[in-house]
VEXVOMAR-191625 format. One record per residue (C-alpha): z negated, y, x negated; residue in one letter. Coordinates in steps of 0.02 Angstrom, whole numbers, plus 50000, padded with zeros to 5 digits. Each point is the difference from the previous one (the first is absolute). Example, Ala and Ser with C-alpha at 12.3 -4.5 7.8 and 13.67 -1.06 7.14 Angstrom:
BEGIN
{atom {49610, 49775, 49385}, A}
{atom {50033, 50172, 49931}, S}
END
This chain:
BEGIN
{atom {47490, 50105, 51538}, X}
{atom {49849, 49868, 49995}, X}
{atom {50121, 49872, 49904}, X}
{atom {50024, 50133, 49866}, X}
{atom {49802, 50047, 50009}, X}
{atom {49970, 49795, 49966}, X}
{atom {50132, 49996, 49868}, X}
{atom {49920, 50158, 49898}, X}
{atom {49816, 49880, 50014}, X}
{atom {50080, 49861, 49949}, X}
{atom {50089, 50087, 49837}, X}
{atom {49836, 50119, 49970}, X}
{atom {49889, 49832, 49972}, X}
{atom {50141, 49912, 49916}, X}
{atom {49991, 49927, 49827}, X}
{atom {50137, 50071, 49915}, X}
{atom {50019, 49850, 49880}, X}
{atom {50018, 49859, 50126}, X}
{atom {50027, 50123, 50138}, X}
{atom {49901, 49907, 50142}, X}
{atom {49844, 50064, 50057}, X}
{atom {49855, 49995, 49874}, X}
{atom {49886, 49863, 49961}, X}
{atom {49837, 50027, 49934}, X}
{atom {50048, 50163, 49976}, X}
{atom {49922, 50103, 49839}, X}
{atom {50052, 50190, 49944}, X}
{atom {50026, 50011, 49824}, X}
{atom {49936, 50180, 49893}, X}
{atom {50165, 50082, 50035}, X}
{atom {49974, 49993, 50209}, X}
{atom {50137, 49870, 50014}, X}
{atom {49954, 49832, 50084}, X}
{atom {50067, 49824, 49995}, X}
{atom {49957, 49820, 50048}, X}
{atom {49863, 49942, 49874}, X}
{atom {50105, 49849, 49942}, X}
{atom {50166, 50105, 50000}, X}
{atom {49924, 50141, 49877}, X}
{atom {49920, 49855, 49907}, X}
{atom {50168, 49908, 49978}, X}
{atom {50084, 50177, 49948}, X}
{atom {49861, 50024, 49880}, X}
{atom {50005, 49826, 49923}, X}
{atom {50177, 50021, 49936}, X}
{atom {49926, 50189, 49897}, X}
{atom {49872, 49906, 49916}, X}
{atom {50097, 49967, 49831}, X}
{atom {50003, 50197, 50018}, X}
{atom {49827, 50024, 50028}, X}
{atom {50079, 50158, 50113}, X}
{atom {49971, 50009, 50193}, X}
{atom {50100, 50074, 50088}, X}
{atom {50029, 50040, 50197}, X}
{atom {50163, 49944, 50073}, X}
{atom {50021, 50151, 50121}, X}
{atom {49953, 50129, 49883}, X}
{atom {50000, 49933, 49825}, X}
{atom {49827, 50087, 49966}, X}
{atom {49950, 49881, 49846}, X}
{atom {49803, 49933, 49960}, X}
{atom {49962, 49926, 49828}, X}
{atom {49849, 49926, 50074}, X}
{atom {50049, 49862, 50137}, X}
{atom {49919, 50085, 50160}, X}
{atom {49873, 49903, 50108}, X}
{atom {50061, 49928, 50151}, X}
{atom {49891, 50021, 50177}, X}
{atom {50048, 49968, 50136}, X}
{atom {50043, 50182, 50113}, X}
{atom {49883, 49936, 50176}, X}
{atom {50047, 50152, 50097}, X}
{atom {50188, 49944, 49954}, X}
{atom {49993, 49816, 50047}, X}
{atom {49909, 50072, 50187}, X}
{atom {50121, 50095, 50031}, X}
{atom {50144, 49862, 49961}, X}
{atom {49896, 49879, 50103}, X}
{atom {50019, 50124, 50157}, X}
{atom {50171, 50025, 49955}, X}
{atom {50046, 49795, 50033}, X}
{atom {49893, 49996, 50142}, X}
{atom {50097, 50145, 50083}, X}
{atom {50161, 49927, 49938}, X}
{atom {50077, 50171, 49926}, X}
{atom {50045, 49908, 49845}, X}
{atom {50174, 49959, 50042}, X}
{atom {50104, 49958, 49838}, X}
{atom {50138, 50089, 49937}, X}
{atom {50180, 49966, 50087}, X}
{atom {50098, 49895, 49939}, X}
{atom {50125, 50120, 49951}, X}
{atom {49884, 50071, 49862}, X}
{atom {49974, 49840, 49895}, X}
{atom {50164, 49975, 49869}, X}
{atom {50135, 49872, 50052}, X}
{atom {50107, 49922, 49844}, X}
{atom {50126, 50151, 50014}, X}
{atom {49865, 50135, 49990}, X}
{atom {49898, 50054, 49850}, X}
{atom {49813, 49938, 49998}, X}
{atom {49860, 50098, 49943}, X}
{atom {49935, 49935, 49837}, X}
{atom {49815, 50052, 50036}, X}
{atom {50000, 49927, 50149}, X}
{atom {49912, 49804, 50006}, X}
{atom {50028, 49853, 50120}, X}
{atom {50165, 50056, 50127}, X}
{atom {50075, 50164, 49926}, X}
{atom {50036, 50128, 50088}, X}
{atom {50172, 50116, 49982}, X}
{atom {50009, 50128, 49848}, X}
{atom {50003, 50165, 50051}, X}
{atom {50040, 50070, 49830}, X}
{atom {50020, 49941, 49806}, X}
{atom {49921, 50089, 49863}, X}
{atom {50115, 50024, 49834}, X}
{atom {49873, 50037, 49917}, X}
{atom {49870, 49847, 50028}, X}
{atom {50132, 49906, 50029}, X}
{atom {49943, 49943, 50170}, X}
{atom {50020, 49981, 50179}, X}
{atom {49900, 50054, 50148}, X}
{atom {49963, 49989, 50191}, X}
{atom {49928, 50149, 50102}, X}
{atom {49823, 49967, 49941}, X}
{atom {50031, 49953, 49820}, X}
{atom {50084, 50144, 49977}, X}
{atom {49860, 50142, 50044}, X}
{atom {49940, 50004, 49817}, X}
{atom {50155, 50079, 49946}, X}
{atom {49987, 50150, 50157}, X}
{atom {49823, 50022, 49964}, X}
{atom {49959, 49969, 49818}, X}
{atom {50041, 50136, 49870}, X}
{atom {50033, 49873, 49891}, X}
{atom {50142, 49924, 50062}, X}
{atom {50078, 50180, 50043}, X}
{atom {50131, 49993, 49886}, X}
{atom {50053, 49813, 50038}, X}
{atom {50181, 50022, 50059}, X}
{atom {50009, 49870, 50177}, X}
{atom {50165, 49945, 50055}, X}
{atom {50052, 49890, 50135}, X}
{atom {49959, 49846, 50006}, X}
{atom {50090, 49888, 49865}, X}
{atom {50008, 49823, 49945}, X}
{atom {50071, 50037, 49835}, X}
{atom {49852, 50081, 49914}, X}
{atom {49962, 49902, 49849}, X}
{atom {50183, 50036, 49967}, X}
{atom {49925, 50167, 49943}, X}
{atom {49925, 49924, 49905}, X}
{atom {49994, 49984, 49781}, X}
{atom {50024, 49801, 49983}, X}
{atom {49925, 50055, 49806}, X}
{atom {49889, 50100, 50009}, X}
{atom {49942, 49987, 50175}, X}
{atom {50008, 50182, 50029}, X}
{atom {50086, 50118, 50157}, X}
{atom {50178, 50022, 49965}, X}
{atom {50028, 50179, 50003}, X}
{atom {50132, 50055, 49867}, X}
{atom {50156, 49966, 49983}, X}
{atom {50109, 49954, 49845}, X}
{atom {50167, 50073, 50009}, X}
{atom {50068, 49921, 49843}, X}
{atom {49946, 49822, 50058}, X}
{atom {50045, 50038, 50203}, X}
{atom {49822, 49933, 50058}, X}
{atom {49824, 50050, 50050}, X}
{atom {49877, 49982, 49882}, X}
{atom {49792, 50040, 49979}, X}
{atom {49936, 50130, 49889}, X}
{atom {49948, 49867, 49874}, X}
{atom {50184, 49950, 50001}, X}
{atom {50047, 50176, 49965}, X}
{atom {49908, 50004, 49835}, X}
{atom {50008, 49815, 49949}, X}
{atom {50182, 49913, 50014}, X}
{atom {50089, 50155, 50080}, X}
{atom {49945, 50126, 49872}, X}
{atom {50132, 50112, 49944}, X}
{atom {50088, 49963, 50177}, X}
{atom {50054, 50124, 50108}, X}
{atom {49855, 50005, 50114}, X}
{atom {49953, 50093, 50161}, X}
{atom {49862, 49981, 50169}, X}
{atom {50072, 49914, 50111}, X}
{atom {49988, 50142, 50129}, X}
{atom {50130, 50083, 49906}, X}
{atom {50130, 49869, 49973}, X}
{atom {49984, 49989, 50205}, X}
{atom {50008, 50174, 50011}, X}
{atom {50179, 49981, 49898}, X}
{atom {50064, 49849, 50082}, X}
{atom {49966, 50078, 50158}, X}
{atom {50106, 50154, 49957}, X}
{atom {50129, 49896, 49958}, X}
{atom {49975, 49905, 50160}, X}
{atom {50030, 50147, 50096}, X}
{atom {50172, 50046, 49899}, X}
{atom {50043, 49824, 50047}, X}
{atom {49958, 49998, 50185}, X}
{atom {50115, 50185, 49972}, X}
{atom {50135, 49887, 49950}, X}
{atom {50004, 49888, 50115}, X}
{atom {49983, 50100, 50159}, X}
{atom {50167, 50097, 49929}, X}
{atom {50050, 49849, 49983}, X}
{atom {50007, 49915, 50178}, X}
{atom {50052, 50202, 50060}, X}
{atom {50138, 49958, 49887}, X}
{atom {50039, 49833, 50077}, X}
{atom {49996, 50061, 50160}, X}
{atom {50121, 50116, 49983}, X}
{atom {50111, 49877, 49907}, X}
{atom {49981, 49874, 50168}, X}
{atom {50056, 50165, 50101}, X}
{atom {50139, 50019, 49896}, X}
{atom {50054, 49822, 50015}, X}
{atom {49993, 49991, 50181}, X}
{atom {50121, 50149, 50014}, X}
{atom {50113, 49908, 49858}, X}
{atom {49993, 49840, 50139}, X}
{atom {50058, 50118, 50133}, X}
{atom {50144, 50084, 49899}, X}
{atom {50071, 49840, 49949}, X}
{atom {50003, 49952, 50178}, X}
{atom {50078, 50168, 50055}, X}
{atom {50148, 49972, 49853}, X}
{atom {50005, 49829, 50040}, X}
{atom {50021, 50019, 50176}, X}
{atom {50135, 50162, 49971}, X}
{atom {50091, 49857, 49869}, X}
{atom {50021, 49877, 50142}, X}
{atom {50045, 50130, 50141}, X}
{atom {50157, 50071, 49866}, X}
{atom {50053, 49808, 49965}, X}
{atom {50010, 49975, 50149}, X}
{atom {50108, 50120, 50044}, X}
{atom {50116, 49961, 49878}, X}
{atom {50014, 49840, 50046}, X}
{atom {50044, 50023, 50150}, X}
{atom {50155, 50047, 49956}, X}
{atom {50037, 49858, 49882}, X}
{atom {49934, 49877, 50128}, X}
{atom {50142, 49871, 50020}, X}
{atom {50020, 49992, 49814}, X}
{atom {49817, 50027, 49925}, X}
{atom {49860, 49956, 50147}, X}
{atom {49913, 49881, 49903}, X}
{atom {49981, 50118, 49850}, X}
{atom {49948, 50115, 50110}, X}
{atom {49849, 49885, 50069}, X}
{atom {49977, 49949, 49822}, X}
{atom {49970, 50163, 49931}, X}
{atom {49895, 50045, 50150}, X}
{atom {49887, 49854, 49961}, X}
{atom {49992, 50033, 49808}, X}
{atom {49941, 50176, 50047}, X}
{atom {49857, 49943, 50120}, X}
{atom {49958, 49859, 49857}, X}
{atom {50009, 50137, 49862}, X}
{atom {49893, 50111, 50126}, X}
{atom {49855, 49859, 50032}, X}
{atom {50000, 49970, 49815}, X}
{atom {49959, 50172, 49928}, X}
{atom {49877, 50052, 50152}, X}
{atom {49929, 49814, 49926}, X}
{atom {49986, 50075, 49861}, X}
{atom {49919, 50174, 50031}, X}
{atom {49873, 49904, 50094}, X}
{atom {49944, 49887, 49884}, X}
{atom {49961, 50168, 49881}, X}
{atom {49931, 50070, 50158}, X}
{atom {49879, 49873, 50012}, X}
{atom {49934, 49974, 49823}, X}
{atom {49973, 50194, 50007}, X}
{atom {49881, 49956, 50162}, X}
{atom {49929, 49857, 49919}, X}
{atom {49987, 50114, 49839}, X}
{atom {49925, 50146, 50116}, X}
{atom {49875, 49848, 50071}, X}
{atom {49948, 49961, 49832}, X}
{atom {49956, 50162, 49940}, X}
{atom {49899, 50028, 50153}, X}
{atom {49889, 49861, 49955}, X}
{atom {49994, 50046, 49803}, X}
{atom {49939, 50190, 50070}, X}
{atom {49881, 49907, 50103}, X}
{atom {49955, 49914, 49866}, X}
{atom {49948, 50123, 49866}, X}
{atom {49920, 50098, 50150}, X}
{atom {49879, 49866, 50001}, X}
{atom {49997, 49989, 49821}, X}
{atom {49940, 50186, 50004}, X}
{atom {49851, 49990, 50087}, X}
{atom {49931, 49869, 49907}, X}
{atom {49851, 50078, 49943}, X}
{atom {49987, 49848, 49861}, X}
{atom {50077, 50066, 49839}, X}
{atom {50014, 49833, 49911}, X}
{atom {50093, 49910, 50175}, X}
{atom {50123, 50177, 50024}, X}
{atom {50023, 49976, 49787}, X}
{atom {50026, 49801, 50016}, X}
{atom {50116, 50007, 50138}, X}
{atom {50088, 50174, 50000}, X}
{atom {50144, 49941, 49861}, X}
{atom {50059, 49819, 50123}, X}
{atom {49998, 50148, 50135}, X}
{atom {50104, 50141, 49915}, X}
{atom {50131, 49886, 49952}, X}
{atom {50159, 50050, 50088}, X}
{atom {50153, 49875, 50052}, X}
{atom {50165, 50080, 49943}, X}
{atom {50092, 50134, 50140}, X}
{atom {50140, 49931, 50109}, X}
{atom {50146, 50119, 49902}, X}
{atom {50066, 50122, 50142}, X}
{atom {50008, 50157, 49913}, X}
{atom {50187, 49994, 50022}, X}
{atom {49986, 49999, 50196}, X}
{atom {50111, 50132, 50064}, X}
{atom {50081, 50053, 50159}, X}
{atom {50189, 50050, 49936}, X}
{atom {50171, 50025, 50120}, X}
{atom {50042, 49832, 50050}, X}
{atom {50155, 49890, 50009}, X}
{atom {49931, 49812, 49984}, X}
{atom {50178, 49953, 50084}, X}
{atom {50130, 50129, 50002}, X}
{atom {50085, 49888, 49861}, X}
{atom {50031, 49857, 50118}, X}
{atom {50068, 50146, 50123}, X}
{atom {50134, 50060, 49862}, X}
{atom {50042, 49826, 49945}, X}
{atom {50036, 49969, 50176}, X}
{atom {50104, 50127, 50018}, X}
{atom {50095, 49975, 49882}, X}
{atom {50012, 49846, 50041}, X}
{atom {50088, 50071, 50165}, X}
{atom {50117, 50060, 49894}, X}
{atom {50059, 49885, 49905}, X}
{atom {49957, 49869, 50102}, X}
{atom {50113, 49843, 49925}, X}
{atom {49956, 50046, 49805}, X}
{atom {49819, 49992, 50031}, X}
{atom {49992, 49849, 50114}, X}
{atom {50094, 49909, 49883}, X}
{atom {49930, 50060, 49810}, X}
{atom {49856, 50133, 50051}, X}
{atom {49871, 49934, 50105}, X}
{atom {49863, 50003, 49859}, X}
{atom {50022, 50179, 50032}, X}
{atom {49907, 50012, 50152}, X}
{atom {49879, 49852, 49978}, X}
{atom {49816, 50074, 49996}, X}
{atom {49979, 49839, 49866}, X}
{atom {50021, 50127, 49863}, X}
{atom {49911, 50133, 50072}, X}
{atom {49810, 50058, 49980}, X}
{atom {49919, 50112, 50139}, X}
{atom {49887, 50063, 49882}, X}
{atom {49861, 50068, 50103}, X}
{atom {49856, 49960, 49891}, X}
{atom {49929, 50109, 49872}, X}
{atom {50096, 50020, 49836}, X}
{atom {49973, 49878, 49863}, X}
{atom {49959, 50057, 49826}, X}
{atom {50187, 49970, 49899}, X}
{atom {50002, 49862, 49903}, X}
{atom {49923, 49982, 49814}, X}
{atom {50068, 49837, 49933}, X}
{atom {50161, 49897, 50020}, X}
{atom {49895, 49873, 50094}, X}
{atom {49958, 50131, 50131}, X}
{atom {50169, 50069, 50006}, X}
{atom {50071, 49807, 50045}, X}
{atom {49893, 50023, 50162}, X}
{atom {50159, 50110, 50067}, X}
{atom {50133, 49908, 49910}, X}
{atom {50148, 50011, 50108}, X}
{atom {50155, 49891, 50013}, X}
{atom {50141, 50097, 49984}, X}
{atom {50192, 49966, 49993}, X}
{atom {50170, 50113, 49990}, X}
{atom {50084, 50039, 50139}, X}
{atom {50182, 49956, 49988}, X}
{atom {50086, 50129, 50096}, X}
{atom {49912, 50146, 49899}, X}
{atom {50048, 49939, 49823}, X}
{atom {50150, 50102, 49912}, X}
{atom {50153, 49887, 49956}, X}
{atom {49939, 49992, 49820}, X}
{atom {49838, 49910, 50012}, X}
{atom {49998, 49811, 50034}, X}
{atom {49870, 49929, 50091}, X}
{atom {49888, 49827, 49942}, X}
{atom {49862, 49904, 50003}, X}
{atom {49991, 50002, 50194}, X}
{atom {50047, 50183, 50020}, X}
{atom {49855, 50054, 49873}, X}
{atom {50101, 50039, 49859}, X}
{atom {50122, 50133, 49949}, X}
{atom {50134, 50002, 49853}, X}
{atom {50108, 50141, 49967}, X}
{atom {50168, 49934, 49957}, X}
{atom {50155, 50078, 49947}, X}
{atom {50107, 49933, 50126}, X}
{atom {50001, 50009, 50191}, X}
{atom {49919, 49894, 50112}, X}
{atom {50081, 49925, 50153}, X}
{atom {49911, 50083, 50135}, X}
{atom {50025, 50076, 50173}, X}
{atom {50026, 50153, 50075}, X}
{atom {49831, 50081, 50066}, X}
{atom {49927, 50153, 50057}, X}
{atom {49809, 49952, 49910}, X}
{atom {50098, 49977, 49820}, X}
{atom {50004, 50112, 49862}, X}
{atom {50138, 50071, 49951}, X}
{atom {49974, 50091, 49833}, X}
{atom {49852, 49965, 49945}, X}
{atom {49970, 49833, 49907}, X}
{atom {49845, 49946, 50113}, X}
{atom {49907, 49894, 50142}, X}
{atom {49893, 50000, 50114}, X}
{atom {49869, 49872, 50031}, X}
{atom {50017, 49900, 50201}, X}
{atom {49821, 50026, 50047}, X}
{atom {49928, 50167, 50032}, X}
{atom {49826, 50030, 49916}, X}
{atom {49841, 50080, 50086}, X}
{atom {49811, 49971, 49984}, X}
{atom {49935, 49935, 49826}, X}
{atom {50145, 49930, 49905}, X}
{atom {50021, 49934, 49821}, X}
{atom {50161, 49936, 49915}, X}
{atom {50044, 49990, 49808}, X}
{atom {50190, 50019, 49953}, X}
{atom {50035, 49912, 49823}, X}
{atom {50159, 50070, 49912}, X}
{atom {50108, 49990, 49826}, X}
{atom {50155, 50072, 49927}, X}
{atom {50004, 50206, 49951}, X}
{atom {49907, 50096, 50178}, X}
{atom {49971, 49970, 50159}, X}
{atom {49906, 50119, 50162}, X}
{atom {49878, 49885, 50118}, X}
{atom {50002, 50108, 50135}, X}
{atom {49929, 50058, 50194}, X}
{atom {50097, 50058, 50145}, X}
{atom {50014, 50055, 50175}, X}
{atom {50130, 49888, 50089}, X}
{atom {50089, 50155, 50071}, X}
{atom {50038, 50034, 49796}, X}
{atom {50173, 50073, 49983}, X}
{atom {50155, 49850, 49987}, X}
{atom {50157, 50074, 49962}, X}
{atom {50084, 50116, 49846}, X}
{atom {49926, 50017, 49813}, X}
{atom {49882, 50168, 50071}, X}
{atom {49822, 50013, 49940}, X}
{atom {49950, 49950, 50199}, X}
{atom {50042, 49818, 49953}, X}
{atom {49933, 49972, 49840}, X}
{atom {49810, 49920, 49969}, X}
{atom {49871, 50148, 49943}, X}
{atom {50123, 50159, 50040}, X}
{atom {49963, 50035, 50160}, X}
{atom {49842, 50018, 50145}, X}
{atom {50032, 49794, 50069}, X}
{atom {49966, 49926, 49807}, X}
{atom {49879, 49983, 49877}, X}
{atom {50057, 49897, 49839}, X}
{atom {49931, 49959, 49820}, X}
{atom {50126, 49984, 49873}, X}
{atom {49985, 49876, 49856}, X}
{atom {50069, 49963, 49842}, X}
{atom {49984, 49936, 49838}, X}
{atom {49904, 50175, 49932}, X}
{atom {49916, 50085, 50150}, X}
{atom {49979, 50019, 50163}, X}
{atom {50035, 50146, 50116}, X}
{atom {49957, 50037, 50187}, X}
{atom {50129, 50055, 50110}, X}
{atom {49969, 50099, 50175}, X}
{atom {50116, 50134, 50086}, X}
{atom {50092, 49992, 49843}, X}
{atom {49891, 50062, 49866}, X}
{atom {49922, 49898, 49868}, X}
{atom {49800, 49983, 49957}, X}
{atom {50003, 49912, 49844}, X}
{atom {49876, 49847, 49983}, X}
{atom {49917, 49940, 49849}, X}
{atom {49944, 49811, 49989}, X}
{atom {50014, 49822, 49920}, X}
{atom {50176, 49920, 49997}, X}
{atom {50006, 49867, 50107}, X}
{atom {50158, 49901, 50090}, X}
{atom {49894, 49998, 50150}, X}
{atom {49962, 50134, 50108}, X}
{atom {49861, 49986, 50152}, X}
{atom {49992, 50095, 50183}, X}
{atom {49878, 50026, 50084}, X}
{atom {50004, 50095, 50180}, X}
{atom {49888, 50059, 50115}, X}
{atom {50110, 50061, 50134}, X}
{atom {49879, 50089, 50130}, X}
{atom {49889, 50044, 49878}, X}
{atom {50157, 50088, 49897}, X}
{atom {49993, 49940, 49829}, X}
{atom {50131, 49942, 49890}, X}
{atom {49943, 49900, 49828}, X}
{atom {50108, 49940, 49867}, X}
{atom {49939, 49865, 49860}, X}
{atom {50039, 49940, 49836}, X}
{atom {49957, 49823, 49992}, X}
{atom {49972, 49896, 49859}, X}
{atom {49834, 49904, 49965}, X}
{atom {49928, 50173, 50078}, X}
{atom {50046, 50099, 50139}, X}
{atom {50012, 50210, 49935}, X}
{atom {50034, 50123, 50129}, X}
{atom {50146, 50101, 49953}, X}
{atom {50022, 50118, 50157}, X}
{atom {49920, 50009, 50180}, X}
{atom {50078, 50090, 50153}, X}
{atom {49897, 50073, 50118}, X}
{atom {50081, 50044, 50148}, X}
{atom {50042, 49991, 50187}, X}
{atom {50133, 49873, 50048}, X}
{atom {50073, 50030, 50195}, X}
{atom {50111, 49838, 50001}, X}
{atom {49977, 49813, 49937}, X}
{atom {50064, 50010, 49809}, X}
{atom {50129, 49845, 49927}, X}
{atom {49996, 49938, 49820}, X}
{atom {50126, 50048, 49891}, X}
{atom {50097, 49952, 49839}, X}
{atom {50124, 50115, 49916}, X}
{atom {50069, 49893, 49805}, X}
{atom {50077, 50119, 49925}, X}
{atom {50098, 49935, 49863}, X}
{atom {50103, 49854, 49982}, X}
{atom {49922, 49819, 49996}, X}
{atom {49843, 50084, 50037}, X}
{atom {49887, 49902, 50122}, X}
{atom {49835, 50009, 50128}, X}
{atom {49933, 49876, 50096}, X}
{atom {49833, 49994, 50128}, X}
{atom {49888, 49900, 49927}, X}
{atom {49935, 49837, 50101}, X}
{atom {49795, 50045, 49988}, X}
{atom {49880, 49875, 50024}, X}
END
């Protein structure tokens, strides 16, 4: 308690120019007093003004008071250093370079407690009592303390920023207003705030939906992670069994298949946690944006929330994940059924089949769905490889061009006897079974020709509409001619208007169940789109229906 008694003495018969005890103390008209040569040195730098004026109060003389010396003050004083109550301010009170100094304040500066918009200026503790105590600094509007004042500024007229131009985007003076923004769209400054700041509530809105949004999405993903394990491990476990027994004649298929799937399995979970973590990372950065424009709210400085609100507000574009869903799922069962039947026709498929069970060609799409493709350079992303399998293809077609193109000829062709072939229907079916994203363009001549989709467990044998591409549940097929074109499916026909072209486009997007067919020329026009839900991998298919009529897969870059 006695060090806070001395410390009140030693402020009470402070100067509160150079802050240190006075000297020659003298009490000017207003009641204030100073040193004599500190008030003198204030006073010099007024007399161009020929107006007086008292530092603490502002009370202005147009005379140039009298200075005497205040003998009762300068006792006192003297008992106060011969008692030793005069202990100087802490340390902690005088401004280091990161803190804002008083501007009143001579010699060593002590802190700011506030800044004045209005003056524009800065003040410590005792600098500051004018503005609590006189009614004419009432409506001065103090803030805390800032080094960015004369940013307020008017660098042409000199003059308090406070409107704000909303045709030019920038604060400007009342003179400004009238002078070079006349005609403008003009309003206070305190109103523009008042705007932004709605708008930076409908943004912090956004962004807390936002990173709910995102945090849902990373729940989603984790349970995608632990369903692709489950199928993965339920893929291996049926393999497995069906290799054992095959075992003498297939155990290294079996431990390559087993090793694909764990591969295939490491690869997607990969995947879904690389979008799991730039969702966290996304979540992280929102966080700090929200923080952010918190701060920015409570800036009580219009012209700092005004200069800095639009760097703030400025969004980074959302990871895409609207897509995410949790859907029945059956990442694997396809290398289950291509094992079996591998079991059952075990020396056919070791010796021409194999693709059939590779996971190569297969995409465990587990990721959210990607927007379909707009342009022929986005569709090439999914181009596909695709040849004719040999065993499918009707004794009329002959195969070229590595098994990608068929020719409907007029006479027999020499091939063998096989369960997979078509009997009466002039068609084939591609080697490689299609699921995922997949793209492939068929280019054909002569008088019509169906490019075509179909289960594998499509209908073989006899002339019945079970067989044929288009007129049954197992096939979809677009027919094309010379004239028109005409979509096929459980034998009835949608007809499809579009641009001639000799080459024809697929696109397929097998879990997500759609079915696109192209005409492609210099453009790419849409001529009919499937939407549906496919249960088994789908095969490529080619039907030429006349004589010397051709269709080939196209080798895309």
């Amino acid at each position: 308690m006695e060090q806070k008694g001395a410390q009140l003495d030693w402020e009470t018969f402070s100067c509160s120019i150079c802050l240190d005890l006075l000297k020659d103390p003298v009490t000017i008209p207003c009641g204030h007093s100073y040193c004599m040569s500190c008030i003198k040195s204030f006073w010099d730098e007024e007399d161009e003004k020929k107006i007086y004026s008292c530092p603490q109060c502002r009370q202005t003389f147009t005379l140039r008071p009298v200075l005497v010396k205040n003998t009762m003050l300068a006792a006192l004083v003297e008992q106060l250093k011969k008692t030793g109550l005069q202990a100087a301010p802490a340390d902690h009170c005088y401004a280091g370079p990161e803190d804002v100094a008083c501007d009143f304040c001579t010699g060593r500066k002590m802190k700011a407690l506030k800044s004045c918009l209005h003056c524009p200026a800065s003040y410590c503790e005792k600098h500051l009592q004018p503005h609590h105590e006189s009614p004419t600094f009432k409506k001065h509007k103090l803030v805390d303390p800032s080094e960015k004042l004369q940013e307020n500024i008017c660098s042409r007229h000199d003059e308090v920023m406070k409107m704000f131009c909303r045709t030019d985007q920038q604060s400007i003076c009342y003179l400004c207003s009238v002078d070079e923004h006349k005609g403008h769209d003009t309003v206070s400054a305190a109103a523009e705030r008042t705007e932004r700041q709605r708008e930076l509530e409908v943004s912090r809105q956004n962004i807390q939906q936002r990173v709910q949004d995102r945090e849902k999405d990373v729940k989603l993903l984790q349970q995608e992670v632990e369903a692709v394990s489950r199928s993965a491990d339920k893929a291996v476990e049926d393999s497995e069994k069906i290799f054992t027994e095959l075992i003498r004649l297939i155990q290294k298929r079996s431990s390559d298949v087993k090793q694909q799937i764990r591969s295939q399995q490491e690869t997607e979970v990969s995947r879904v946690k690389e979008l799991q973590e730039k969702l966290e990372q996304e979540i992280t950065e929102l966080k700090r944006k929200d923080a952010e424009l918190k701060q920015l709210s409570h800036t009580e400085d219009h012209n700092q929330f005004l200069h800095n609100y639009p760097s703030l507000s400025q969004l980074s574009e959302p990871t895409d994940s609207s897509s995410i869903n949790i859907r029945p799922l059956r990442y694997f069962e396809d290398v289950t059924a291509a094992v079996s039947e591998l079991r059952d026709q075990l020396q056919d498929i070791l010796r021409e089949k194999w693709t059939n069970i590779s996971l190569t060609g297969t995409e465990v799409d587990i990721l959210p769905s990607q927007p379909e493709p707009k342009t022929r350079a986005e569709f090439l992303k999914y181009s596909r490889g695709i040849t004719l399998d040999p065993n499918t293809a009707h004794i009329l077609i002959l195969l070229s061009e590595g098994n990608r193109k068929a020719e409907r000829m007029s006479q027999h062709q020499s091939y063998s006897s096989h369960p997979d072939r078509f009997t009466d229907w002039c068609q084939v079916l591609s080697r490689e079974s299609l699921t995922g994203r997949c793209y492939w363009e068929v280019e054909w001549s002569g008088r019509g020709v169906y490019v075509a989709v179909a289960y594998k467990n499509i209908s073989r044998t006899g002339g019945s509409k079970e067989c044929g591409f288009g007129f049954n549940d197992k096939s979809w097929a677009l027919y094309s001619d010379n004239k028109s074109y005409g979509f096929w499916f459980e034998g009835i026909k949608t007809p499809v208007s579009g641009p001639g072209s000799s080459r024809v486009g697929v696109y397929l997007d097998h879990r997500a169940g759609i079915l696109s067919f192209y005409s492609v020329s210099e453009t790419m026009t849409l001529l009919h789109r499937v939407q549906t839900t496919f249960t088994q991998p789908l095969y490529a298919g080619l039907c030429p229906v006349y004589h010397g009529t051709t269709s080939e897969f196209c080798k895309l870059k």
